[in-house]
C-alpha positions in Angstrom: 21.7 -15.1 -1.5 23.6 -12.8 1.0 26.6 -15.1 2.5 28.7 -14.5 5.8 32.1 -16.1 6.2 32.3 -16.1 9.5 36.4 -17.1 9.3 36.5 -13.8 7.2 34.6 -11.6 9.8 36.2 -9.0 12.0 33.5 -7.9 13.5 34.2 -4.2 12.5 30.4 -3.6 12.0 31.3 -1.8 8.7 27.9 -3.8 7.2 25.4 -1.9 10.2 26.5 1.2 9.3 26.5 1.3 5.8 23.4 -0.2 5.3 21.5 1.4 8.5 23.0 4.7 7.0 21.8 3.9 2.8 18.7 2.7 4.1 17.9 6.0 6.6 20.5 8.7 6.3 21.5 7.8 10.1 23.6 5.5 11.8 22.3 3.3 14.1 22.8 0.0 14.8 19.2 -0.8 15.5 17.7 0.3 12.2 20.4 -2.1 10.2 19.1 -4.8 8.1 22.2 -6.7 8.9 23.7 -7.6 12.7 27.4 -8.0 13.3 27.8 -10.3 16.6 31.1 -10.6 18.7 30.9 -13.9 20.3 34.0 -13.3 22.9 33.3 -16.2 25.0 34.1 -18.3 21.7 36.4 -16.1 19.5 33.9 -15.7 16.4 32.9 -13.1 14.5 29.9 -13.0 12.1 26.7 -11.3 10.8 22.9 -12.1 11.4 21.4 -11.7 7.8 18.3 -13.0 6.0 19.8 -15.4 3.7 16.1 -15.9 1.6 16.1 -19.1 2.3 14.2 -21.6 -0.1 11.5 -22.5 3.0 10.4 -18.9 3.3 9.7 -19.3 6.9 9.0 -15.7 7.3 5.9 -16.1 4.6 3.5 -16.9 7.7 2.5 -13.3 8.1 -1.7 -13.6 9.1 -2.0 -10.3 7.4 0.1 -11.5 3.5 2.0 -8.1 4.7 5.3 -10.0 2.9 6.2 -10.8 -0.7 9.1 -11.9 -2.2 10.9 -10.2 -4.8 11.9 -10.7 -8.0 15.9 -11.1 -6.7 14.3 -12.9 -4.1 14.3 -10.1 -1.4 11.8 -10.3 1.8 9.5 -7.4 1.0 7.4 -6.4 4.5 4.4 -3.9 3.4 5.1 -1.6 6.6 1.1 -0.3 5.7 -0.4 -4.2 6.1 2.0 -5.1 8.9 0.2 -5.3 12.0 3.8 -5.7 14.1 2.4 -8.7 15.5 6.0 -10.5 15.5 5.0 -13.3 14.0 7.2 -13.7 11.3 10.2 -12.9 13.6 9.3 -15.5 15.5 9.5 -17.8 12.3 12.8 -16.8 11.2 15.1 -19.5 12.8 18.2 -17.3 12.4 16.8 -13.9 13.6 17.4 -12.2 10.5 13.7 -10.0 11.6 14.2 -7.2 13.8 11.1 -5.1 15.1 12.2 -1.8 16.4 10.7 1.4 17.2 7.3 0.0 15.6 8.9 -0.7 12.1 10.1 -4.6 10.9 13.5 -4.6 9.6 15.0 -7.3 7.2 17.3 -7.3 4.4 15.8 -6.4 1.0 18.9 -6.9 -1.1 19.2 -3.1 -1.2 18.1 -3.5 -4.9 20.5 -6.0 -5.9 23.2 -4.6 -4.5 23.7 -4.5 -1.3 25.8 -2.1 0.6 27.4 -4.6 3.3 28.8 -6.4 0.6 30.5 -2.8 -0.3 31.6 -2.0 3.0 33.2 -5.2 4.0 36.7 -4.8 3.7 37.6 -8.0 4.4 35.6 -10.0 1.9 33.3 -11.9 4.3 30.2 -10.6 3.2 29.4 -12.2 -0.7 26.1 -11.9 -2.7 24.9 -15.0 -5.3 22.4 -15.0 -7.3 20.5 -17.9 -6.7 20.3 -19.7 -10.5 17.7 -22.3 -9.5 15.1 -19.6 -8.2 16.2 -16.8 -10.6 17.5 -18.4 -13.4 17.2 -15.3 -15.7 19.0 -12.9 -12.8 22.3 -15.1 -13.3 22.5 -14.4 -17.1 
């Protein structure tokens, strides 16, 4: 599980570009799995990332164009994927980005994501989830 401390966060957007640039060779802000948000009205920092949540709320998809992984990754079959937005619409922390007729969400970069790497200031951790994955913790 991909974790954001928030009281950590500068809001550098170090995490869009590394993992809009591992995931594309470019970077752009729109094609990162991840979203840094400045909140200046409030003074907070943070990230928008799919945190593969236990309710799978993005698992709706009328055309089974999304798996889970075995690290527990959301895995969106661009080929089945009709762009129809429902499953965006599901998320309830907006972790699902449609742009440019592709769906982007976090996919664990493999089990070892590059945010994690490119946060300097520690607020970006990773944990396996031991309940759910029992034999990636060992």
């Amino acid at each position: 599980m991909i974790r954001v401390d928030i009281s950590k966060c500068t809001g550098c957007r170090r995490c869009e570009t590394a993992c809009a640039f591992f995931r594309s060779g470019r970077i752009n802000h729109h094609i990162s799995r991840i979203k840094a948000m400045n909140l200046y009205e409030i003074g907070i920092d943070g990230a928008v990332v799919c945190n593969q949540c236990h309710e799978r709320y993005c698992d709706c998809c009328p055309e089974n164009a999304i798996t889970i992984g075995s690290l527990g990754e959301v895995i969106v079959s661009q080929t089945l994927c009709t762009l129809c937005g429902v499953c965006r619409k599901a998320c309830p922390i907006g972790a699902i980005e449609i742009f440019n007729d592709f769906i982007y969400v976090c996919d664990l970069c493999g089990g070892r994501p590059k945010c994690i790497q490119a946060c300097k200031e520690g607020a970006i951790t990773y944990e396996v989830d031991e309940a759910h994955h029992p034999s990636l913790a060992a």
